[in-house]
TORPA-4810 file (N, C-alpha, C, O; in nm, 3 decimals):
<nodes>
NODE_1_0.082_-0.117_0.000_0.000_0.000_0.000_0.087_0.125_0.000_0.193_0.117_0.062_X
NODE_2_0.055_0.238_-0.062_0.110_0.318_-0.080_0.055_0.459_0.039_-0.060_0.468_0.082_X
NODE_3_0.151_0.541_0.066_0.126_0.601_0.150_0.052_0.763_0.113_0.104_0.836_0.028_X
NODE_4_-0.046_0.795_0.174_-0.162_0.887_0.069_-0.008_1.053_0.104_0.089_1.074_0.176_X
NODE_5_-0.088_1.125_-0.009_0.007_1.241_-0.032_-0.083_1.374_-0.065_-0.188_1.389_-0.128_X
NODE_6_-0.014_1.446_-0.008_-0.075_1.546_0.024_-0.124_1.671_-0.116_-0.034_1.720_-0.185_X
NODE_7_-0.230_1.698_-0.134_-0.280_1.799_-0.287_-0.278_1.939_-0.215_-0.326_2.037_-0.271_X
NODE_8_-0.221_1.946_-0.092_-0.209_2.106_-0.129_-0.057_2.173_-0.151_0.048_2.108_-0.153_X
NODE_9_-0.069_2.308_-0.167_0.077_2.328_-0.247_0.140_2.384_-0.128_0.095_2.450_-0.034_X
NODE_10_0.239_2.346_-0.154_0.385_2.367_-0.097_0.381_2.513_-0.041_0.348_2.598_-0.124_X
NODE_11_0.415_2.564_0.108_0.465_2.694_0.141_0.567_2.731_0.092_0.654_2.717_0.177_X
NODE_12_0.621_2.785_-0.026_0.750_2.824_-0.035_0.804_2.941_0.037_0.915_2.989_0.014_X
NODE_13_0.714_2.986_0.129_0.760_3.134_0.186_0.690_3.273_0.117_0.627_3.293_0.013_X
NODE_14_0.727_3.343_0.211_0.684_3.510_0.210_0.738_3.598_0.064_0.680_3.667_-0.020_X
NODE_15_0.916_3.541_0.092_0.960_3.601_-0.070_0.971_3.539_-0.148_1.067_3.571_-0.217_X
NODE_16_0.885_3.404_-0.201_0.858_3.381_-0.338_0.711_3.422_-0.344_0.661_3.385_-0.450_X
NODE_17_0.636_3.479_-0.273_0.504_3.506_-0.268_0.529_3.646_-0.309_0.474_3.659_-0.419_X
NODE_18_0.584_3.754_-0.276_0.628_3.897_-0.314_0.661_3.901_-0.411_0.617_3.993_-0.479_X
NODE_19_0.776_3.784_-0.489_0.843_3.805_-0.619_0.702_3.769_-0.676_0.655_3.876_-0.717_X
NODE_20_0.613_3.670_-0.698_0.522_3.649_-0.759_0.396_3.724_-0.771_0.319_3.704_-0.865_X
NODE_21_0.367_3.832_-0.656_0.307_3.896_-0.676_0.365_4.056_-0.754_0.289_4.130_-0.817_X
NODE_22_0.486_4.079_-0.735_0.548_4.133_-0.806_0.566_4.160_-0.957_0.565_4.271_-1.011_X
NODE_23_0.578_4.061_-1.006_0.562_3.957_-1.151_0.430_3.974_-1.216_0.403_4.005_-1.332_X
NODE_24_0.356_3.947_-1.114_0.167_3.969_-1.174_0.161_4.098_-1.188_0.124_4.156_-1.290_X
NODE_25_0.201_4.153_-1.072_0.176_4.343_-1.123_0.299_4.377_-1.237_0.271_4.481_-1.297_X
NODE_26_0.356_4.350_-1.257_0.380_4.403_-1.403_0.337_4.356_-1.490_0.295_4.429_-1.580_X
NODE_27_0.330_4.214_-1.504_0.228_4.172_-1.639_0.133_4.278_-1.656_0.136_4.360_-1.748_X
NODE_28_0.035_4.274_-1.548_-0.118_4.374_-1.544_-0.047_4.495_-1.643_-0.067_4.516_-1.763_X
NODE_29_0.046_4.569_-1.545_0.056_4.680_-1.555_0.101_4.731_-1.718_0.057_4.833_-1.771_X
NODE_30_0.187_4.645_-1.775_0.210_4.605_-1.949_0.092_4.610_-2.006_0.055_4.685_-2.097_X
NODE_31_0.023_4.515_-1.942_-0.112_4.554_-2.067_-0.215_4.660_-2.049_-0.296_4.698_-2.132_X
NODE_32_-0.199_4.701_-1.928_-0.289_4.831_-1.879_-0.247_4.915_-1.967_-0.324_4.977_-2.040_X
NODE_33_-0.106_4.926_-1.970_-0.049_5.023_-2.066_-0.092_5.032_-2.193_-0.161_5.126_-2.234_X
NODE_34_-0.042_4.907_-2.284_-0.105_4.861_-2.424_-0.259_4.935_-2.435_-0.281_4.983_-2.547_X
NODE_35_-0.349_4.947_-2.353_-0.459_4.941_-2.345_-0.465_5.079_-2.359_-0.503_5.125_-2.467_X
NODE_36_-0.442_5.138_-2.287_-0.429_5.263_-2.260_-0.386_5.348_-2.421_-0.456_5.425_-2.487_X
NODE_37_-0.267_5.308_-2.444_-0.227_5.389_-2.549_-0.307_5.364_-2.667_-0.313_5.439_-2.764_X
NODE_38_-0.386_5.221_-2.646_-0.475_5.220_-2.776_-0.607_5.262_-2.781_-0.674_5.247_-2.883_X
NODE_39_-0.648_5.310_-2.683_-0.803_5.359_-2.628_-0.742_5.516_-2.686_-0.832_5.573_-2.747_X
NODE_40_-0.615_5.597_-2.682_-0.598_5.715_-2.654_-0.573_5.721_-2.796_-0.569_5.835_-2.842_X
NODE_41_-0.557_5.633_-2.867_-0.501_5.644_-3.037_-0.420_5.613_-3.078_-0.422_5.600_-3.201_X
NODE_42_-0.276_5.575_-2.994_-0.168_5.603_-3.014_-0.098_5.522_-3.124_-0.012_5.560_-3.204_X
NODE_43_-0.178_5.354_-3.104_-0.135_5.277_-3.196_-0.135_5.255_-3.336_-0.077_5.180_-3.414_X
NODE_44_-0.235_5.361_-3.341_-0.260_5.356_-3.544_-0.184_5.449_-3.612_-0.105_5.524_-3.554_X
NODE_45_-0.207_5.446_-3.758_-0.129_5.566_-3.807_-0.145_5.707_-3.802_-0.258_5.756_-3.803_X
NODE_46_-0.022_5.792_-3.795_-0.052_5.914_-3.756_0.038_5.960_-3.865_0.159_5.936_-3.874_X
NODE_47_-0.042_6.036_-3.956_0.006_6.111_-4.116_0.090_6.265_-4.080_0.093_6.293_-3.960_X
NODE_48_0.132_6.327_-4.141_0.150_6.434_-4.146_0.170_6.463_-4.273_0.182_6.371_-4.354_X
NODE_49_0.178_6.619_-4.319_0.257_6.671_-4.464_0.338_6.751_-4.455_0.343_6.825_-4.357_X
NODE_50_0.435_6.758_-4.569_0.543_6.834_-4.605_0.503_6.880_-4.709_0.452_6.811_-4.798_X
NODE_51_0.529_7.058_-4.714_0.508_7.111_-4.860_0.622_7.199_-4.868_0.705_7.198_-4.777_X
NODE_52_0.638_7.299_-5.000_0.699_7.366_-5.049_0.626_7.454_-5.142_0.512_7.434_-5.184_X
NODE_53_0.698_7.547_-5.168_0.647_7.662_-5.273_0.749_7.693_-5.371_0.840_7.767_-5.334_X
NODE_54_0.748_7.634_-5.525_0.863_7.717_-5.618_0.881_7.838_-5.616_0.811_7.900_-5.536_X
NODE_55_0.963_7.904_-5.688_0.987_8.065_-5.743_0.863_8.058_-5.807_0.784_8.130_-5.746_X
NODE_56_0.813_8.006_-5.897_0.696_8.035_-5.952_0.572_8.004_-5.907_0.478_7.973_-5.978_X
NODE_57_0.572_8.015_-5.768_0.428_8.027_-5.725_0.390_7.848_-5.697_0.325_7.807_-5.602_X
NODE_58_0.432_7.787_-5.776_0.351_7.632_-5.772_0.389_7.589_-5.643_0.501_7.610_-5.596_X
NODE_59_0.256_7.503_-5.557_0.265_7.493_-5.480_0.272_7.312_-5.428_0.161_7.259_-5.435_X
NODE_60_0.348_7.250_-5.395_0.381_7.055_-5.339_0.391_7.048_-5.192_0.457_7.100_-5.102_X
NODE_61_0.273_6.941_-5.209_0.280_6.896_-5.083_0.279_6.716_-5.081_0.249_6.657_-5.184_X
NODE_62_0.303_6.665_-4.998_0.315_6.544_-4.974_0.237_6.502_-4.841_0.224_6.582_-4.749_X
NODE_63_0.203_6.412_-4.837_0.057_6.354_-4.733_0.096_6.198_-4.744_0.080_6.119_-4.837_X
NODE_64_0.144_6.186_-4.639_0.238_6.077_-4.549_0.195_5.972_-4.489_0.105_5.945_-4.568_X
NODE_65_0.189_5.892_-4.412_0.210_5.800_-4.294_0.343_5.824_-4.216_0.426_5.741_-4.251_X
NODE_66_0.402_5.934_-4.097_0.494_5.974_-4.067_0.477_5.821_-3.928_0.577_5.763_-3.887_X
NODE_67_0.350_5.789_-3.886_0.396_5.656_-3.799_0.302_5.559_-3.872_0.224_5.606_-3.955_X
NODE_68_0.304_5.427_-3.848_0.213_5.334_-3.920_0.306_5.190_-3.819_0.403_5.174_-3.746_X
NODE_69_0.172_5.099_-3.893_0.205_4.947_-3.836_0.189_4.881_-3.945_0.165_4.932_-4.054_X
NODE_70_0.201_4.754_-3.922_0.247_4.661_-4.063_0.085_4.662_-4.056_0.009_4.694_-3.965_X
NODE_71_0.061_4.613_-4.189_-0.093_4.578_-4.197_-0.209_4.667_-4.217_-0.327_4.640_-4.239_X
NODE_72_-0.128_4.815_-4.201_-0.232_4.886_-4.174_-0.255_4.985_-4.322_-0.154_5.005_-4.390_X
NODE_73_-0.370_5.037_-4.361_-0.372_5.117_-4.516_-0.291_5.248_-4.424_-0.335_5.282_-4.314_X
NODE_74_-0.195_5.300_-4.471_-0.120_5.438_-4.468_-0.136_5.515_-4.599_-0.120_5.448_-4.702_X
NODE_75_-0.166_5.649_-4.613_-0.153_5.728_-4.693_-0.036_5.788_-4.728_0.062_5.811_-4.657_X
NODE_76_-0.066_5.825_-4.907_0.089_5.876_-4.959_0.013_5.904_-5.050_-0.066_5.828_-5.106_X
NODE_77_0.037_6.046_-5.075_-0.056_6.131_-5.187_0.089_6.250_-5.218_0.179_6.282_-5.140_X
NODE_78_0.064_6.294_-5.360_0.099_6.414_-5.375_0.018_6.569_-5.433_-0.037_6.559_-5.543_X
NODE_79_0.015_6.624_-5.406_-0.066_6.751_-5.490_0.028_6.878_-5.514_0.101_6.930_-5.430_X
NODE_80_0.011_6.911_-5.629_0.025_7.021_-5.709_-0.070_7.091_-5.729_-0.181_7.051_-5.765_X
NODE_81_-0.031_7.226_-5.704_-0.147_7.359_-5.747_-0.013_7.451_-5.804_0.092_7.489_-5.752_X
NODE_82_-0.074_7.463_-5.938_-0.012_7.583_-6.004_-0.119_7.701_-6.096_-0.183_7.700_-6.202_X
NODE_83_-0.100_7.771_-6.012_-0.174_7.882_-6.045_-0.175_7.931_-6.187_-0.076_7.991_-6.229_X
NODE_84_-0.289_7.907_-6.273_-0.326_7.902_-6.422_-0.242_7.812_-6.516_-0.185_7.837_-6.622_X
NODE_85_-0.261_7.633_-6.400_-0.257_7.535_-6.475_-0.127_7.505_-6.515_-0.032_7.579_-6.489_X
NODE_86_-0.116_7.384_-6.588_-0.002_7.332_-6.588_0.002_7.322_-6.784_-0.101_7.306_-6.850_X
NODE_87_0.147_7.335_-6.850_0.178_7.372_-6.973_0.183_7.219_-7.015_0.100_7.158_-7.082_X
NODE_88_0.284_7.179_-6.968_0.352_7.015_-6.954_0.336_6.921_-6.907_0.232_6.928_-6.841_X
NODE_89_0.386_6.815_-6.898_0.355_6.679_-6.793_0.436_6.725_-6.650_0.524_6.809_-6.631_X
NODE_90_0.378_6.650_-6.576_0.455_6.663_-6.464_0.534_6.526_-6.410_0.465_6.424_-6.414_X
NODE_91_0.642_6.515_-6.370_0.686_6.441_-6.316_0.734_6.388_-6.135_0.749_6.468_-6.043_X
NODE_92_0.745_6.270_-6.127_0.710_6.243_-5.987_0.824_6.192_-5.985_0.837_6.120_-6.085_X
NODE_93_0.962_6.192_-5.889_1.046_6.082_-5.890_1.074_6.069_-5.754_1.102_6.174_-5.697_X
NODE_94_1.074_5.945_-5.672_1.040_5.913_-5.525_1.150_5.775_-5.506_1.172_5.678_-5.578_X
NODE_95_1.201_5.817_-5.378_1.325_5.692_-5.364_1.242_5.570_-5.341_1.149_5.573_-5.260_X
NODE_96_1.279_5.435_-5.428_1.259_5.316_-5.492_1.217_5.227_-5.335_1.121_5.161_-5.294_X
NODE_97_1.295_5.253_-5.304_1.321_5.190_-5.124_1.247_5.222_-5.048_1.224_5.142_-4.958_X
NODE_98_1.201_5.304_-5.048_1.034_5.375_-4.983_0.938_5.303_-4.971_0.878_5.261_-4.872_X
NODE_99_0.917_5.281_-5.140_0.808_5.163_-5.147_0.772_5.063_-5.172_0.673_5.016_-5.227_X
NODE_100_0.924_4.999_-5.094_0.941_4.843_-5.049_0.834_4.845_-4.917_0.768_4.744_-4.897_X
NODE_101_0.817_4.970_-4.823_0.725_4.926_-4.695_0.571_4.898_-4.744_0.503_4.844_-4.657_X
NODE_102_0.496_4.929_-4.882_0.398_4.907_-4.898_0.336_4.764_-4.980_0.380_4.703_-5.078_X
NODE_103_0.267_4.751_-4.933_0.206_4.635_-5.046_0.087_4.703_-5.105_-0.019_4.730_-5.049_X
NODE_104_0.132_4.729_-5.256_0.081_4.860_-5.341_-0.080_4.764_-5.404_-0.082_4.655_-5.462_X
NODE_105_-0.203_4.856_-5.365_-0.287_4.817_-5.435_-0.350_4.895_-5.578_-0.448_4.858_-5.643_X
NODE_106_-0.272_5.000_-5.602_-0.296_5.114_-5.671_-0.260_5.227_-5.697_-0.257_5.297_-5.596_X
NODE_107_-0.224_5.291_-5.810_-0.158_5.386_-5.811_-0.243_5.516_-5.887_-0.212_5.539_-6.004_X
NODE_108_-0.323_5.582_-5.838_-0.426_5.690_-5.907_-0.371_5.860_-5.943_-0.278_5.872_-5.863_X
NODE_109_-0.380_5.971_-6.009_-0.418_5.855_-6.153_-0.283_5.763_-6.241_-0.166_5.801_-6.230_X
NODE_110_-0.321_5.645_-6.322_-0.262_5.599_-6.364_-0.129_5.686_-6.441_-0.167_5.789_-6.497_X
NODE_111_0.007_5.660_-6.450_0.128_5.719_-6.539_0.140_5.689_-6.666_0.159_5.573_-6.705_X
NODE_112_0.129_5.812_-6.760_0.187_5.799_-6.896_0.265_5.724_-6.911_0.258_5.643_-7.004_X
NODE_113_0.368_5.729_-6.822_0.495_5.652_-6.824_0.572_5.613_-6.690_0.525_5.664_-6.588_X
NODE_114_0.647_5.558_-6.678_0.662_5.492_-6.573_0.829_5.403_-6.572_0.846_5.309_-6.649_X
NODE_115_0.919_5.440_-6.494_1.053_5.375_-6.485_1.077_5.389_-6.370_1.013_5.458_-6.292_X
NODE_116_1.200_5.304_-6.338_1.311_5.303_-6.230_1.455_5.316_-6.255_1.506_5.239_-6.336_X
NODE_117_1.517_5.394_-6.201_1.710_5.414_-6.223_1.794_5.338_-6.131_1.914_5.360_-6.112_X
NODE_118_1.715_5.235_-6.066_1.747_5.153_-5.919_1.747_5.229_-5.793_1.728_5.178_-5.683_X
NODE_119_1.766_5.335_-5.811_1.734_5.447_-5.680_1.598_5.525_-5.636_1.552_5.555_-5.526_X
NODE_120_1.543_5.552_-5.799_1.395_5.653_-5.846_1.338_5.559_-5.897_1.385_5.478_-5.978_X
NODE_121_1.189_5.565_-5.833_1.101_5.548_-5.958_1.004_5.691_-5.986_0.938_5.768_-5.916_X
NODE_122_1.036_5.674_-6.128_1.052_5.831_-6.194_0.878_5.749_-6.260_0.859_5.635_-6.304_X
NODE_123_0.769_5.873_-6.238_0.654_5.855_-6.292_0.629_5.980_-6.363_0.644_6.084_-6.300_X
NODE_124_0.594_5.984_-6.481_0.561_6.095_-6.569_0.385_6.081_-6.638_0.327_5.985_-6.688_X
NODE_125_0.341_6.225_-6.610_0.168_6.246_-6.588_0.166_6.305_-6.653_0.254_6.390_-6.648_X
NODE_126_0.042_6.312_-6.796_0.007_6.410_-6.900_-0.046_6.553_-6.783_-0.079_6.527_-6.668_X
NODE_127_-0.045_6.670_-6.826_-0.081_6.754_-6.774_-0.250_6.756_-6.695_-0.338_6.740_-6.779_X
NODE_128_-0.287_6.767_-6.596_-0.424_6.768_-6.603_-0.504_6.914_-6.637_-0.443_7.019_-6.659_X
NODE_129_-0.677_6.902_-6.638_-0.749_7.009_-6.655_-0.730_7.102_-6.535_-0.764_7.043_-6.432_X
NODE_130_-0.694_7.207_-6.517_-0.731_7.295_-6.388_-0.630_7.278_-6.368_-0.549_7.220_-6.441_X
NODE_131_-0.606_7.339_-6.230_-0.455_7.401_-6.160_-0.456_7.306_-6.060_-0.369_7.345_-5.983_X
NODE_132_-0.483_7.248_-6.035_-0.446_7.084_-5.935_-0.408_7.008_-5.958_-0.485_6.968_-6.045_X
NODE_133_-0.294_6.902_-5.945_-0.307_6.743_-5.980_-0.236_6.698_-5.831_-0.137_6.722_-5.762_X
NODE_134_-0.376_6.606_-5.832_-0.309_6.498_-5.717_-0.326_6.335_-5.752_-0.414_6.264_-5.799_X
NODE_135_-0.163_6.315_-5.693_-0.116_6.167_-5.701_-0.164_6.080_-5.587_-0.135_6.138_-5.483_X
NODE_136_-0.225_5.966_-5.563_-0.219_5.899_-5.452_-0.220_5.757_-5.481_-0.254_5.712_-5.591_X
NODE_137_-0.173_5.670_-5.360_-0.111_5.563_-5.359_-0.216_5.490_-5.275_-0.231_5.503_-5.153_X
NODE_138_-0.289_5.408_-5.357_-0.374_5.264_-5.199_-0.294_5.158_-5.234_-0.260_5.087_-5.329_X
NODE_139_-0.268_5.193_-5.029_-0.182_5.072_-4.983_-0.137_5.030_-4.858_-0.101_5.120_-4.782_X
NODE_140_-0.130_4.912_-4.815_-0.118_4.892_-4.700_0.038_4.852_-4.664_0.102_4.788_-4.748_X
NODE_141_0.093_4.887_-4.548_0.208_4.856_-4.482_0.252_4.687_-4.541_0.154_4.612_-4.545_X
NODE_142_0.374_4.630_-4.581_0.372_4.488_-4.582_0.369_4.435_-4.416_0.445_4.473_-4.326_X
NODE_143_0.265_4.343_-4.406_0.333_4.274_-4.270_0.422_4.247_-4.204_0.403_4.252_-4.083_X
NODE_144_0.548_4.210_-4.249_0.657_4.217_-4.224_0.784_4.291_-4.216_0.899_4.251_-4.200_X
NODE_145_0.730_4.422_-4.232_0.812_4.548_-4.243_0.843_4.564_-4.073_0.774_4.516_-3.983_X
NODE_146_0.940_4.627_-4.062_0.926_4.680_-3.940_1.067_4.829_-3.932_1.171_4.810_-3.993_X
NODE_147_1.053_4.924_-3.876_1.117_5.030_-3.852_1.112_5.130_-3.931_1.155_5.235_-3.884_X
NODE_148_1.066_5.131_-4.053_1.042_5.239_-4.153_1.153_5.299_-4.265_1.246_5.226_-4.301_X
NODE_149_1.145_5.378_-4.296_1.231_5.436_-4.393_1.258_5.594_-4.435_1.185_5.655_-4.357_X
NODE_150_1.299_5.654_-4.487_1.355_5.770_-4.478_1.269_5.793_-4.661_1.220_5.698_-4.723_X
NODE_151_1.271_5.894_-4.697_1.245_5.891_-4.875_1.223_6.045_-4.889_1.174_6.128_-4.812_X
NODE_152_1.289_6.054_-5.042_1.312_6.201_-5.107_1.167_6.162_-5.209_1.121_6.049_-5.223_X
NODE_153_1.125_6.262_-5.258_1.005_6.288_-5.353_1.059_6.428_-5.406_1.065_6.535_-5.345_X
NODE_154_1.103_6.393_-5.557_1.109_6.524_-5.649_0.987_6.571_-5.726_0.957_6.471_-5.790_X
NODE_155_0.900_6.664_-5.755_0.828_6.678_-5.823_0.923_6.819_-5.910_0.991_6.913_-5.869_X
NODE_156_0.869_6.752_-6.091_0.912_6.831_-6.174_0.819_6.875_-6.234_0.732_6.796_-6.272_X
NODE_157_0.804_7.050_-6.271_0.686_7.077_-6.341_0.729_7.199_-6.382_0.754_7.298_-6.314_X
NODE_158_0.739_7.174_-6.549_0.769_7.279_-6.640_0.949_7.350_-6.633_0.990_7.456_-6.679_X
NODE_159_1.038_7.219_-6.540_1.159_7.249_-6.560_1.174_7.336_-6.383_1.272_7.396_-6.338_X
NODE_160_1.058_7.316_-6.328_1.095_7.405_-6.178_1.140_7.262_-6.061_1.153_7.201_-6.167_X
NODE_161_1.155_7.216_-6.013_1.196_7.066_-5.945_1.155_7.146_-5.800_1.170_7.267_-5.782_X
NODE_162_1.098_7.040_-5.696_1.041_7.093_-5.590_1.109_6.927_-5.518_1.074_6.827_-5.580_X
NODE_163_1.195_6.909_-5.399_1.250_6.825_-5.364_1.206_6.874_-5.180_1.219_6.972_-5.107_X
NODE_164_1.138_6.709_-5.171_1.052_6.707_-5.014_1.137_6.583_-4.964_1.173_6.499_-5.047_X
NODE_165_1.173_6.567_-4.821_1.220_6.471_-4.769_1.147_6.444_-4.671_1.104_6.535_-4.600_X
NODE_166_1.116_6.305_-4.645_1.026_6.283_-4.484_1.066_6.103_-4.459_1.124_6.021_-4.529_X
NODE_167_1.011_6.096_-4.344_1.035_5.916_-4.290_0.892_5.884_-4.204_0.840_5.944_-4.110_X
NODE_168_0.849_5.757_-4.282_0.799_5.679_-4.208_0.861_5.606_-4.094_0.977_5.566_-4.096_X
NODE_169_0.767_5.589_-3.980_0.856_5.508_-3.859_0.676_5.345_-3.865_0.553_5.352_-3.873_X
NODE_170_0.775_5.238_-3.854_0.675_5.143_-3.861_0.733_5.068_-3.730_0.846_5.028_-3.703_X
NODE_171_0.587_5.065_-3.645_0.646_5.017_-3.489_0.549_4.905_-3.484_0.432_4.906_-3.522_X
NODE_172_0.624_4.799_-3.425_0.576_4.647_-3.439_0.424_4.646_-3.381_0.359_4.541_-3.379_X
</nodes>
């Protein structure tokens, strides 16, 4: 016969009871946090823009995802306003490496033309009607991106070049 054994647990003492309650309050307190910053907004994307003004009045801006997460649609638009319209095509040329962070569903409006120099991809746009043209990009972060990237955007129009720099930050 075997001798019966006892089902309750072991006293290990006062300070493995402290370290363990210790341990639980930070778990809590980690996700209280998480919680917190995502009730307050913090976790989604947060855009900003960069613009400029040529000598001749024309006016570029760029409309960003300055924070983003993998997975998530981030915006990337460009607009031009040139005051009584545009003569020529305009051109877009944006570092290549940029938009390795997206998984591109679209590129509006579509490019006359369209290359890469391994550094640029250089997009060239028939002129539009009116004194506006805006470029935009649907697309979401790749999943597997993580930390972001830095990127130049030249816009050329009528021989005036308007050069914007900004960085996405992509936090896990």
């Amino acid at each position: 016969m075997t001798s019966p054994t006892s089902t309750l647990p072991t006293d290990r003492g006062l300070h493995h009871a402290r370290v363990d309650q210790f341990i639980a309050l930070g778990i809590t307190s980690c996700f209280a946090l998480v919680v917190l910053a995502a009730l307050l907004g913090l976790l989604g994307v947060k855009s900003a823009t960069t613009s400029m003004t040529m000598a001749d009045g024309t006016e570029v801006e760029i409309h960003y995802a300055r924070i983003t997460r993998p997975g998530l649609a981030s915006p990337w638009a460009v607009t031009v306003h040139r005051p009584g319209g545009f003569d020529g095509p305009i051109t877009v040329r944006s570092t290549s490496a940029y938009f390795d962070l997206f998984d591109e569903n679209g590129l509006d409006p579509d490019a006359a033309a369209a290359t890469q120099d391994g550094e640029m991809v250089i997009w060239e746009f028939d002129p539009p009607p009116g004194e506006t043209f805006r470029l935009s990009l649907d697309a979401r972060i790749e999943p597997s991106v993580q930390w972001g990237r830095d990127a130049t955007t030249e816009v050329e129009v009528d021989g005036d070049v308007a050069t914007l720099t900004y960085r996405t930050w992509v936090l896990p």
